[in-house]
C-alpha positions as CSV (number, residue, x, y, z in Angstrom):
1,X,-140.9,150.0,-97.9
2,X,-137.6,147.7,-97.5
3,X,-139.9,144.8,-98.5
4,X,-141.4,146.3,-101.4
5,X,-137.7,147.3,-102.6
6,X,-136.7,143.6,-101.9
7,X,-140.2,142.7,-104.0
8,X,-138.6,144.6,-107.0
9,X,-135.5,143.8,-107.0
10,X,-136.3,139.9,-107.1
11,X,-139.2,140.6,-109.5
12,X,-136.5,142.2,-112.0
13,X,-133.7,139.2,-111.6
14,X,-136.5,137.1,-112.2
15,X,-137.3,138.7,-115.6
16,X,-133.9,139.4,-116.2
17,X,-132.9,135.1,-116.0
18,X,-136.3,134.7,-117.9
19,X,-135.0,136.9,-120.6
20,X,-131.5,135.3,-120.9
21,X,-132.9,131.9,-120.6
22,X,-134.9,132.4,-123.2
23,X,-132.1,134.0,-125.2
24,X,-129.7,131.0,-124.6
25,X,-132.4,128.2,-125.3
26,X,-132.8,130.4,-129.2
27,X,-129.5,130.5,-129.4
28,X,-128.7,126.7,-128.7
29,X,-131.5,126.1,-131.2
30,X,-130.3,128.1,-133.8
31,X,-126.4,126.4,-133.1
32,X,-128.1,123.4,-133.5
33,X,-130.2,124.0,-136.8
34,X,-126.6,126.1,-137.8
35,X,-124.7,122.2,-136.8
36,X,-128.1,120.4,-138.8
37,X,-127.8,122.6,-141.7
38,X,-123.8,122.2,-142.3
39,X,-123.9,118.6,-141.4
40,X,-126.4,118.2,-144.6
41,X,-124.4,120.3,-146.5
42,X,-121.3,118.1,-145.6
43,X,-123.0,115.2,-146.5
44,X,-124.1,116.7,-150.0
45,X,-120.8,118.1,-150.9
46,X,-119.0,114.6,-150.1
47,X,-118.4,114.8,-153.7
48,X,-115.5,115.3,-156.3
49,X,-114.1,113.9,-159.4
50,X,-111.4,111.2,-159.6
51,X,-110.5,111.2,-163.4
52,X,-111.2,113.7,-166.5
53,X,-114.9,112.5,-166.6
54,X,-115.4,110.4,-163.5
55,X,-116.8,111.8,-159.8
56,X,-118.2,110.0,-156.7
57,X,-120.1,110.9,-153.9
58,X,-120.0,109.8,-150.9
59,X,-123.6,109.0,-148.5
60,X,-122.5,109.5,-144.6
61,X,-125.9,107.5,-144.2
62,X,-125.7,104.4,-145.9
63,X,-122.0,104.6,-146.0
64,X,-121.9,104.1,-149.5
65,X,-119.2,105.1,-152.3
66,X,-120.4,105.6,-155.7
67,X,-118.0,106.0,-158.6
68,X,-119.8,107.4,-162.2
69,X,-118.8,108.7,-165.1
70,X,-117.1,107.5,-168.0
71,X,-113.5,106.7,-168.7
72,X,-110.5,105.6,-165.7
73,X,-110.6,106.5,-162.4
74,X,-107.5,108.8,-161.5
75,X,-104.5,106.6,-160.3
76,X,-103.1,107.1,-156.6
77,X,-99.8,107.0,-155.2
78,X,-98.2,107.8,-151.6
79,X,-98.1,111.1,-150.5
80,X,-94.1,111.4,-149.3
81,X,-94.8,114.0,-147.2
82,X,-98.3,112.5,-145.8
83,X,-97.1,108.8,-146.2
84,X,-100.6,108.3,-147.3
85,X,-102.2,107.5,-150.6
86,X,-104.6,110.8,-150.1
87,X,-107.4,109.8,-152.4
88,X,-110.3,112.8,-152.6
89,X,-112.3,110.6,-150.2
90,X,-109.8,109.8,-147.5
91,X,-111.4,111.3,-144.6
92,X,-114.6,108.7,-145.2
93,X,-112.6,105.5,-145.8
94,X,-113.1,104.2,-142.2
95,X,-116.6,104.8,-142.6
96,X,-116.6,103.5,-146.1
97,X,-119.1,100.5,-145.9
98,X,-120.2,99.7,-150.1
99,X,-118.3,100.8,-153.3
100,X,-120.3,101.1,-156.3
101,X,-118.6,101.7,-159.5
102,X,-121.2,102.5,-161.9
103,X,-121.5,101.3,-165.7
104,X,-119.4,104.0,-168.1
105,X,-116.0,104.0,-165.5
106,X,-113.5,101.8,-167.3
107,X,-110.9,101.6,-164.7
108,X,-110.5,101.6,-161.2
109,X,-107.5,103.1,-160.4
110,X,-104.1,101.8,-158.3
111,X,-104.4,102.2,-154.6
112,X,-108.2,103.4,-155.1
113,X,-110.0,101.8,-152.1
114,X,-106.6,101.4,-149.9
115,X,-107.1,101.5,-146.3
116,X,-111.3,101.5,-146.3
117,X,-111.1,98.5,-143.4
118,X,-114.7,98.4,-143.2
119,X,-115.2,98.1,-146.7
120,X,-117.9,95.3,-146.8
121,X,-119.5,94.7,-150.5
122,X,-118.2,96.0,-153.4
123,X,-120.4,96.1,-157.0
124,X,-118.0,96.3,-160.4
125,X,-120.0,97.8,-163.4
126,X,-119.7,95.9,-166.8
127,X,-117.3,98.6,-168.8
128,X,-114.7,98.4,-165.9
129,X,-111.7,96.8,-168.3
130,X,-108.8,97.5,-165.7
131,X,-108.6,97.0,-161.8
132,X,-105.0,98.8,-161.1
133,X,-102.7,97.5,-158.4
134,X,-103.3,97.8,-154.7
135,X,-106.8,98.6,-155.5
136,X,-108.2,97.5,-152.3
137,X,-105.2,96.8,-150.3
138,X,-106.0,96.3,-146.6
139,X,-109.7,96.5,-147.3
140,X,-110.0,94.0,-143.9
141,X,-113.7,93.0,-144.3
142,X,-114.2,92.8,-147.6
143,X,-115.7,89.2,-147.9
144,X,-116.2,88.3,-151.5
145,X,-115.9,89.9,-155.0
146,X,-117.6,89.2,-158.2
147,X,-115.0,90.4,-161.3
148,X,-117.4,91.1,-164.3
149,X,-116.5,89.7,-167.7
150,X,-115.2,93.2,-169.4
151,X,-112.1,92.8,-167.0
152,X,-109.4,92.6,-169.2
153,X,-106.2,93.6,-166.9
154,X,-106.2,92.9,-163.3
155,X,-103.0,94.8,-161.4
156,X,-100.6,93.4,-158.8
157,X,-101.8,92.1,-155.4
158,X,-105.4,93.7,-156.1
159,X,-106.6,92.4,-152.7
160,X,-103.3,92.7,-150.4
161,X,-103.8,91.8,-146.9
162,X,-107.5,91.7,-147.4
163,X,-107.5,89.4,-144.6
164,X,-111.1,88.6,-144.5
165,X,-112.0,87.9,-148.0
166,X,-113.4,84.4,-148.6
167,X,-114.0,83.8,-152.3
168,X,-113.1,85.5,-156.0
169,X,-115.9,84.8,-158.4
170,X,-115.1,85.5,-162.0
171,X,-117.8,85.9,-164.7
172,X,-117.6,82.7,-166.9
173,X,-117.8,85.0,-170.2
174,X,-114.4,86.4,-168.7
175,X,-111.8,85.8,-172.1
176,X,-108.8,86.6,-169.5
177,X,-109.6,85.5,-165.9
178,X,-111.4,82.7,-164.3
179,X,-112.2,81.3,-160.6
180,X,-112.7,77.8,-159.8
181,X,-115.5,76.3,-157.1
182,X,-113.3,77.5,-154.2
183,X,-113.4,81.2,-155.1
184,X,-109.3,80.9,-156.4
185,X,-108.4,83.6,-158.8
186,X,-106.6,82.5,-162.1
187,X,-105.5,83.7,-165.4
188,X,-108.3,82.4,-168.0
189,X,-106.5,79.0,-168.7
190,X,-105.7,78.3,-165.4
191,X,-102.0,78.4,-165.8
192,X,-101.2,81.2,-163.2
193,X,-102.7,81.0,-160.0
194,X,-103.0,84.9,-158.8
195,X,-104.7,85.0,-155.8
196,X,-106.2,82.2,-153.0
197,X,-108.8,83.7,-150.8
198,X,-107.1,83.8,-147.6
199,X,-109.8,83.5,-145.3
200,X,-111.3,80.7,-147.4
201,X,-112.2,77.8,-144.3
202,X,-110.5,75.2,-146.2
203,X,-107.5,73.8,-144.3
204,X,-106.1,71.7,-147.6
205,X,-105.8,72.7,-151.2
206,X,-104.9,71.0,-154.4
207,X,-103.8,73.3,-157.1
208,X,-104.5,72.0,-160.6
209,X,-102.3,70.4,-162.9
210,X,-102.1,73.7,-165.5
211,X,-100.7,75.6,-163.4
212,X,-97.4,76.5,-164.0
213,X,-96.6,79.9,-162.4
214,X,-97.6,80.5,-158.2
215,X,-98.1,84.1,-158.3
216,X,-97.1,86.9,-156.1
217,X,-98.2,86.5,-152.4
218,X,-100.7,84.1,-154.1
219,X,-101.6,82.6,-150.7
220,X,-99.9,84.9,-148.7
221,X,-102.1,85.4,-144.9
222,X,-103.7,82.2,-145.5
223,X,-103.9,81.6,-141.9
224,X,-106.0,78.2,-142.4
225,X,-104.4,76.5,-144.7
226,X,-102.4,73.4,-143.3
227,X,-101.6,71.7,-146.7
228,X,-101.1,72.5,-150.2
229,X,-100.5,70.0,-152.9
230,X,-98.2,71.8,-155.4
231,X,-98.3,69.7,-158.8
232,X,-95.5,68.9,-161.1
233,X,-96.7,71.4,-163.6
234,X,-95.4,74.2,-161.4
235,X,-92.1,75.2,-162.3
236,X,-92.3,79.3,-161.0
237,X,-92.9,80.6,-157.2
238,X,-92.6,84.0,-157.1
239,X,-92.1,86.3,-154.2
240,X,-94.3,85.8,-150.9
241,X,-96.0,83.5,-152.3
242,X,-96.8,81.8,-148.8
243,X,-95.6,84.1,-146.9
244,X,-97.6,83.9,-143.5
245,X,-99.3,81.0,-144.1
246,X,-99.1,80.5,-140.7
247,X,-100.5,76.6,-140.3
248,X,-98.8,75.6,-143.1
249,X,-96.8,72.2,-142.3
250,X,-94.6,71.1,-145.1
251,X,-94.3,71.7,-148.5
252,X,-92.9,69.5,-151.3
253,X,-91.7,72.0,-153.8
254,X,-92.0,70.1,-157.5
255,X,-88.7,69.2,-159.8
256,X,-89.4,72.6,-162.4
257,X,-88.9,75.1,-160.0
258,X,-85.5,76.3,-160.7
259,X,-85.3,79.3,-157.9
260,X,-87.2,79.6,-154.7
261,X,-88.3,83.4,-154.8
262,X,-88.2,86.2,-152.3
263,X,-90.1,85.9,-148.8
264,X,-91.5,82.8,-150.2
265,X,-92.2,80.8,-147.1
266,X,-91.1,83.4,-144.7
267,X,-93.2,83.5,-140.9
268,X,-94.7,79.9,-142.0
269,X,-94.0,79.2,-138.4
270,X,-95.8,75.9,-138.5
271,X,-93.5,74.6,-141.3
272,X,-91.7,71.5,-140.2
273,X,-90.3,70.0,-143.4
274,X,-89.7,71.4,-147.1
275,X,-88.5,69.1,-149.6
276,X,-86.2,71.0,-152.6
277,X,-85.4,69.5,-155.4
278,X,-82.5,69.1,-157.5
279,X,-84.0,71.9,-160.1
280,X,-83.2,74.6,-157.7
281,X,-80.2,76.8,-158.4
282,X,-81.3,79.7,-156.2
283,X,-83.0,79.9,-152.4
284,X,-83.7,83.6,-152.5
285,X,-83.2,86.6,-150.0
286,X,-85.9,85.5,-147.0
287,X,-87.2,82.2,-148.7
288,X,-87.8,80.6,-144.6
289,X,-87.2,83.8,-143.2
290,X,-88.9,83.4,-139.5
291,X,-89.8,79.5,-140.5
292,X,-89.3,78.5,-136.2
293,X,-90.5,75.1,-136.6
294,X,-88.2,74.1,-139.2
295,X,-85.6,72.0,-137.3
296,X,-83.8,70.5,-140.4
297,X,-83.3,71.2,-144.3
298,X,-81.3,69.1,-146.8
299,X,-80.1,71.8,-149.7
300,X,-79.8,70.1,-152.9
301,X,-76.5,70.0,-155.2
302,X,-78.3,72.1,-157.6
303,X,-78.1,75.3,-155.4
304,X,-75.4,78.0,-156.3
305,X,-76.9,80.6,-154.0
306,X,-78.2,81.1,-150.5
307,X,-79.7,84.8,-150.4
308,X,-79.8,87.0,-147.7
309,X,-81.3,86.6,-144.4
310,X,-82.5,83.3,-146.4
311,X,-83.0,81.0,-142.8
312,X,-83.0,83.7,-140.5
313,X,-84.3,83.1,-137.3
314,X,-85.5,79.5,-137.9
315,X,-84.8,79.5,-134.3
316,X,-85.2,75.5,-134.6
317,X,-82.9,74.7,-137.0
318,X,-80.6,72.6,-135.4
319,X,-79.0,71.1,-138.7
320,X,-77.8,72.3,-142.4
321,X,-76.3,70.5,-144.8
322,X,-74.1,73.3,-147.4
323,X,-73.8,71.3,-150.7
324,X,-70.5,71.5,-153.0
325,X,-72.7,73.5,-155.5
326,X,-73.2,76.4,-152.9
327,X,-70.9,79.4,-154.4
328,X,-71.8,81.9,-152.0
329,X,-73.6,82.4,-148.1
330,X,-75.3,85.9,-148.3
331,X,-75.2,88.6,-145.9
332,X,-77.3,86.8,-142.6
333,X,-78.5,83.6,-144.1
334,X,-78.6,81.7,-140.6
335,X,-79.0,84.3,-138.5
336,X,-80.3,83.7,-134.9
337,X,-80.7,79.9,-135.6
338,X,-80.5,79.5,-132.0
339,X,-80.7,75.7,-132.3
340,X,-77.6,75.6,-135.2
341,X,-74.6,73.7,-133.2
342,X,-72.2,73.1,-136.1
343,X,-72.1,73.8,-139.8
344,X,-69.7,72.9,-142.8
345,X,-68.2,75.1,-145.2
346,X,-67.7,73.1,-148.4
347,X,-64.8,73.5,-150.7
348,X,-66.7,75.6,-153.4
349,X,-67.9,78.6,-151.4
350,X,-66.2,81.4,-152.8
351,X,-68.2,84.3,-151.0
352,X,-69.5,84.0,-147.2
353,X,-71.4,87.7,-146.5
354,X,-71.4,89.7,-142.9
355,X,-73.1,88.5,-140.4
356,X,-73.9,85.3,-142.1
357,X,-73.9,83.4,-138.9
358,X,-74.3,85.6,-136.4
359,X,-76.6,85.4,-133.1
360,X,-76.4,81.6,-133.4
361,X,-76.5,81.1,-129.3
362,X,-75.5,77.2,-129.8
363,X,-73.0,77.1,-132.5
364,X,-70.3,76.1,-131.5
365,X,-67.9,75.3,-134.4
366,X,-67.6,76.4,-137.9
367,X,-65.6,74.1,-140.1
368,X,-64.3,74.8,-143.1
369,X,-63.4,71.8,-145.7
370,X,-59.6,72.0,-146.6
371,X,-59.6,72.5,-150.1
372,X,-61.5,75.6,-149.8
373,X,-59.2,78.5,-151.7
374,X,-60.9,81.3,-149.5
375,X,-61.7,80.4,-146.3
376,X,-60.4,78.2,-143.6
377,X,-61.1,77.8,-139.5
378,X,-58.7,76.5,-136.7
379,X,-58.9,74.1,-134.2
380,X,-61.4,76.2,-132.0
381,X,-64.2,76.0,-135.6
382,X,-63.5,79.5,-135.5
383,X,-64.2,80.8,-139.3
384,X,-61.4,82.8,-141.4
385,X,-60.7,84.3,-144.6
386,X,-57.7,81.4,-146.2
387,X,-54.3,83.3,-145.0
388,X,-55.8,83.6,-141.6
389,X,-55.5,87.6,-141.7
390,X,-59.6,88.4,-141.4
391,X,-60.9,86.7,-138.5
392,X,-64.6,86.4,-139.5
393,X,-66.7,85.2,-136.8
394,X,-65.9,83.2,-133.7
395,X,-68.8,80.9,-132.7
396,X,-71.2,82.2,-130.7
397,X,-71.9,79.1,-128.8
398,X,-68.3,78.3,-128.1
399,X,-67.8,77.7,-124.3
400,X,-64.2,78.6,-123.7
401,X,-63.8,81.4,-121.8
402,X,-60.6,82.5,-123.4
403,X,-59.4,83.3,-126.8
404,X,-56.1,84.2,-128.5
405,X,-56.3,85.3,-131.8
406,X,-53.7,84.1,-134.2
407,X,-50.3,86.3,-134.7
408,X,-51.5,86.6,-139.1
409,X,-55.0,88.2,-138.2
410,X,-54.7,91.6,-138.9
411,X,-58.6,92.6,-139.1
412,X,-61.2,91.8,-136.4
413,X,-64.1,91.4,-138.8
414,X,-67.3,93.3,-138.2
415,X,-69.6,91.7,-134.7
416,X,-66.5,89.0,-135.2
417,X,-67.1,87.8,-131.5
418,X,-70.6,89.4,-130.7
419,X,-72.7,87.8,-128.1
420,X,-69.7,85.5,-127.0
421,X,-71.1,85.7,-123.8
422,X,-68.9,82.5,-122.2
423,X,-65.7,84.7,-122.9
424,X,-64.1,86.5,-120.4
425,X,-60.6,87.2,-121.7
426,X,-59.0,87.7,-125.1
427,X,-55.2,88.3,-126.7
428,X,-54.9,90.4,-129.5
429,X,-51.8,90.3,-131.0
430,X,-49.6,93.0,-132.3
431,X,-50.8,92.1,-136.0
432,X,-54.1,93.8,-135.7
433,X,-54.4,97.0,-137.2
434,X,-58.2,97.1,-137.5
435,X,-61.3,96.1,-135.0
436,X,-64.8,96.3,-137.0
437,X,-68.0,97.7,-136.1
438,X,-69.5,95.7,-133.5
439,X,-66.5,93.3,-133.2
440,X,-66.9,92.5,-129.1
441,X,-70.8,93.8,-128.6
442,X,-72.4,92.2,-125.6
443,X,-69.6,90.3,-124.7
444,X,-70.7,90.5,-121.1
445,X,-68.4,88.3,-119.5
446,X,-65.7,90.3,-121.1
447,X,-63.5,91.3,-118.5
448,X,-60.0,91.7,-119.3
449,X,-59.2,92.9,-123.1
450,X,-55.6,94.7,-123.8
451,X,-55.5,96.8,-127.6
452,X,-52.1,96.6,-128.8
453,X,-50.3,99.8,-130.2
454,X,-50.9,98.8,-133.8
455,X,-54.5,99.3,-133.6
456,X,-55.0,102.1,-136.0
457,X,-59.1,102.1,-136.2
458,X,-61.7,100.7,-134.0
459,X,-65.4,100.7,-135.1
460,X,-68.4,101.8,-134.2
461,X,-70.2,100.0,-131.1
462,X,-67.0,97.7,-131.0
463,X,-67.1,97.0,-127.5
464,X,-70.4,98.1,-126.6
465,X,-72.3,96.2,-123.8
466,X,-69.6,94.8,-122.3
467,X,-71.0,94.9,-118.9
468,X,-68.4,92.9,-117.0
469,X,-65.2,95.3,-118.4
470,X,-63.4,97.0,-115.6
471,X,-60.8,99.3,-117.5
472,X,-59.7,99.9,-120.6
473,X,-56.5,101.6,-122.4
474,X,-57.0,103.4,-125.9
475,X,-53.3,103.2,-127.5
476,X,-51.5,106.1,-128.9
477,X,-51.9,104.9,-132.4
478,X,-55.5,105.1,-132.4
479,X,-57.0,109.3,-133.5
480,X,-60.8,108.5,-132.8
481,X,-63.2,106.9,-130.7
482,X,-65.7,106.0,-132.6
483,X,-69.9,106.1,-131.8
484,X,-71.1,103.5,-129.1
485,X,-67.7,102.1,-128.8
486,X,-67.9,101.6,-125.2
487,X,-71.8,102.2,-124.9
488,X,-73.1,100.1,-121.9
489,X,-70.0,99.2,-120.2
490,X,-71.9,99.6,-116.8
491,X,-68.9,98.4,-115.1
492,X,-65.9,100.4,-116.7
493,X,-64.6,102.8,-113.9
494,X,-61.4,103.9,-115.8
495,X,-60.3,104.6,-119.5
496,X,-56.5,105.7,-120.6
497,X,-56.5,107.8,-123.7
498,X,-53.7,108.8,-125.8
499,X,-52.8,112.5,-126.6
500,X,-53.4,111.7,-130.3
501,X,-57.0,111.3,-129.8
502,X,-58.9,114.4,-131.6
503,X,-62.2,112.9,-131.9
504,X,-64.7,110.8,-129.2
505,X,-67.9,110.4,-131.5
506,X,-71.4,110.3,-130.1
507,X,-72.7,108.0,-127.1
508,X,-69.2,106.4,-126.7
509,X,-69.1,106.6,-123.4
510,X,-73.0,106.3,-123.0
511,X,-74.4,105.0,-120.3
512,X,-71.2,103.8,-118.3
513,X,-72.4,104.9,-115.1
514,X,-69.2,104.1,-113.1
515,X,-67.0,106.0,-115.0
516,X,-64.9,108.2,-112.6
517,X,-61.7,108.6,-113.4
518,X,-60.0,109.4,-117.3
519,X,-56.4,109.4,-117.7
520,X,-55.1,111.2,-120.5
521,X,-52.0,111.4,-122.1
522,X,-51.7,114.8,-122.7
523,X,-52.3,118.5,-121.1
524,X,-55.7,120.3,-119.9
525,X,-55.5,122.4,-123.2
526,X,-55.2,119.0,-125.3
527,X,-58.1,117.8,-123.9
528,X,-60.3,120.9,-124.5
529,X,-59.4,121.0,-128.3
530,X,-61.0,117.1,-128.8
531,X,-64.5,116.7,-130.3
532,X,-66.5,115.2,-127.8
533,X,-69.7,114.0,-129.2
534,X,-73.4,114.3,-128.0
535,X,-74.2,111.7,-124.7
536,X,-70.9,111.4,-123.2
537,X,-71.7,113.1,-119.8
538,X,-70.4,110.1,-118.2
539,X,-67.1,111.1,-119.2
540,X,-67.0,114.5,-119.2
541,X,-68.3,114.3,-115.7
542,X,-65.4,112.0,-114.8
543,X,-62.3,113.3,-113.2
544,X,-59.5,113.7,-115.7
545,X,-55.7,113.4,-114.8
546,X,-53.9,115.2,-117.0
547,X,-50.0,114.3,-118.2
548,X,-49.0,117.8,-116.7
């Protein structure tokens, strides 16, 4: 009897997992005709409109994009919120592998195809009068493009880090663009040059004769390109025009050009030599931005301007000659040129911007010519404003060890001695009444630094990264410790602050880990009414000796 029990019992589990298997196996078949069904019906409804009379549809086969319609394509523009450009077909764009734009659509709008990086071929109808800007910015393997002849306005940088396109073919019936037998776009008569295909295998070019204007980022990522001929006829270069032309050599830039643009040459870190004529008035914000290989650069007596940040980091720089024409050094224009050992102030600069020689590692002097009305140096090529009250920047590449600033300074100028790292003492005199932002950063030999009493204000980060200092005394005349002052001082183990102080900003005792001891001018319940900013643990967590 137990056995037939047993027999029934197994019998019904067996009929029972029969049941549910059969169950689950109809139900994972209808899920997956449900998935089938929806992913058809995904792929049909890849579809919308993108102007008053223009849709597309989008194939999640073929990976094509097909524009129809008649009239413009909407125009697109970043999404603040998004930072995107949110065109209807977004979530296809990496899949995006064709673009057809049928006959009827007459414009194809800014920003359109941005960001479809596998974009491969693209077909233009023949009513399509306008391509708007950006169209098919950072379309990466977009090869070649045939523009058809009812083109009629082409917007800025159409092809934008398209980094793999190789030729521009215009339609010869074209009455307002044209292409020549290396796929280079032009205006019809060939007197602007808009775009050079930048991953064109040519490692030379000659631009022809008519052309007068360089455009925008014209050759900008051309990667290959060792040498271009620029001819006489040229007299504009406008922004980026070889910007990242990253085997480019040298350049003569012809007698017409009267201003060398924005980011013209900047990262053309194979750049060696650049020839400027005597046309040029202005070297732009940028213009050799990055250039590393440039070691030297003759500025002619044309040139009334040196932009910002103009030979930043052309970290081989090692000489600059500063014409009498030169009215003013923007903010950074030889920044970080490590290689820079001395440069000459001539008599006409009127203006000389922050920073405008700061992280220069080897520069060690900075001399001023004696007739200048507004600046002047001392013996130690240390720069200042003419009366000697603004001490502007001490040379980074200086190797005394000590400093003492002149009784008539009355400002520390903003990252004034920054990255003097050969210094480890320095006398400020009683003059001072103000130390900028920045003023002693990374001074890591710094070890011995007294603020006098007339010090009303020090800036932000002033001392910050001064790993060597030991101590320091805030005077009575200063109300606020400002943010990062003394960020980094791994070595500080004591700080005196007067009973005046009501406010010690954010991070400005960040990070000085061998903090330990605080004396303060005043009582316990002075100290508990200061501000103390966010990050300070390091000196809240110190022991503080009260003036009882």
């Amino acid at each position: 009897m137990k056995k037939i029990i047993v027999f029934l019992l197994v019998a019904t589990f067996a009929l029972l997992f029969v049941a549910c298997d059969k169950n689950n196996y109809e139900e994972k078949s209808s899920k997956k005709e449900e998935e089938t069904q929806v992913k058809a019906t995904a792929s049909a409804s890849a579809s919308g409109t993108c102007g008053n009379n223009v849709t597309w549809t989008y194939d999640d086969v073929t990976g094509i994009l097909t524009i129809s319609g008649t009239g413009a394509m909407e125009d697109y523009k970043l999404n603040d919120f998004y930072m995107a450009y949110c065109q209807p077909w977004d979530k296809y764009e990496d899949n995006v592998k064709k673009v057809v734009i049928d006959d009827g659509v007459t414009k194809i709008g800014d920003y359109a195809f941005k960001g479809c990086v596998n974009l491969q071929d693209v077909t233009i109808g023949a009513d399509v009068t306008t391509i708007g800007s950006y169209a098919f910015e950072d379309c990466k393997r977009l090869t070649d493009v045939t523009i058809p002849n009812s083109v009629t306005t082409i917007g800025d940088e159409i092809f934008h880090r398209c980094t793999g396109i190789t030729s521009i073919t215009v339609d010869s019936n074209n009455k307002y663009y044209s292409s020549d037998e290396y796929g280079v776009l032009f205006n019809k008569d060939k007197t602007t040059l808009i775009k050079y295909p930048v991953s064109n295998t040519r490692t030379s070019y000659i631009i022809p004769d008519s052309v007068t204007t360089i455009g925008s980022k014209a050759f900008e990522y051309s990667g290959r390109l060792a040498d271009v001929t620029i001819p006489n006829s040229v007299s504009t270069i406008d922004n980026s025009a070889f910007a990242y032309c990253d085997s480019l050599t040298s350049v003569t830039i012809p007698d017409g050009v009267t201003t060398i643009d924005y980011y013209a040459f900047e990262y053309c870190s194979s750049l060696t030599s650049v020839t400027i004529p005597d046309s040029v008035t202005t070297i732009c914000s940028y213009a050799f931005y990055s250039c590393t290989s440039l070691t030297s650069i003759t500025i002619p007596n044309g040139v009334t301007e040196i932009g910002d940040s103009a030979f930043s980091e052309c970290t081989s720089l090692t000489s600059i000659t500063i014409p009498d024409s030169v009215i003013t050094i923007s903010f950074r224009a030889f920044c970080s040129c490590d290689s820079l050992i001395s440069v000459t102030i001539p008599d006409s600069v009127t203006t000389i911007s922050d920073e405008a020689f700061i992280y220069c590692d080897n520069l060690t002097k900075i001399t001023v010519e004696s007739n200048n009305k507004y600046y002047s140096n001392d013996g130690y090529g240390v720069l200042f404003n003419k009366d000697k009250t603004t001490l502007i920047q001490y040379p980074t590449g200086n190797t005394r060890t000590s400093y003492t600033i002149p009784n008539s300074v009355t400002t520390i100028g903003d990252n004034a001695f920054s990255f003097c790292e050969s210094l480890t003492g320095i006398i400020i005199p009683n003059s001072v009444t103000t130390i900028g932002d920045h003023a002693f950063s990374c001074c890591e030999s710094l070890t011995s630094i007294i603020i006098p009493n007339s010090v009303t204000k020090i800036g932000s980060f002033a001392f910050s990264v001064c790993k060597s200092l030991t101590s320091i005394t805030i005077p009575d005349s200063v109300t606020k410790i400002g943010m990062g002052t003394f960020v980094g001082c791994t070595s500080l183990t004591s700080v005196t602050i007067g009973d005046v102080v009501t406010i010690i900003d954010k991070r400005a005792f960040s990070n000085c880990n061998n903090l330990r001891d605080v004396y303060y001018g005043g009582t316990e319940e002075q100290w508990e009414n200061i501000y103390i900013g966010e990050e300070n643990t390091r000196l809240t967590d110190a022991t503080i000796h009260y003036n009882q």
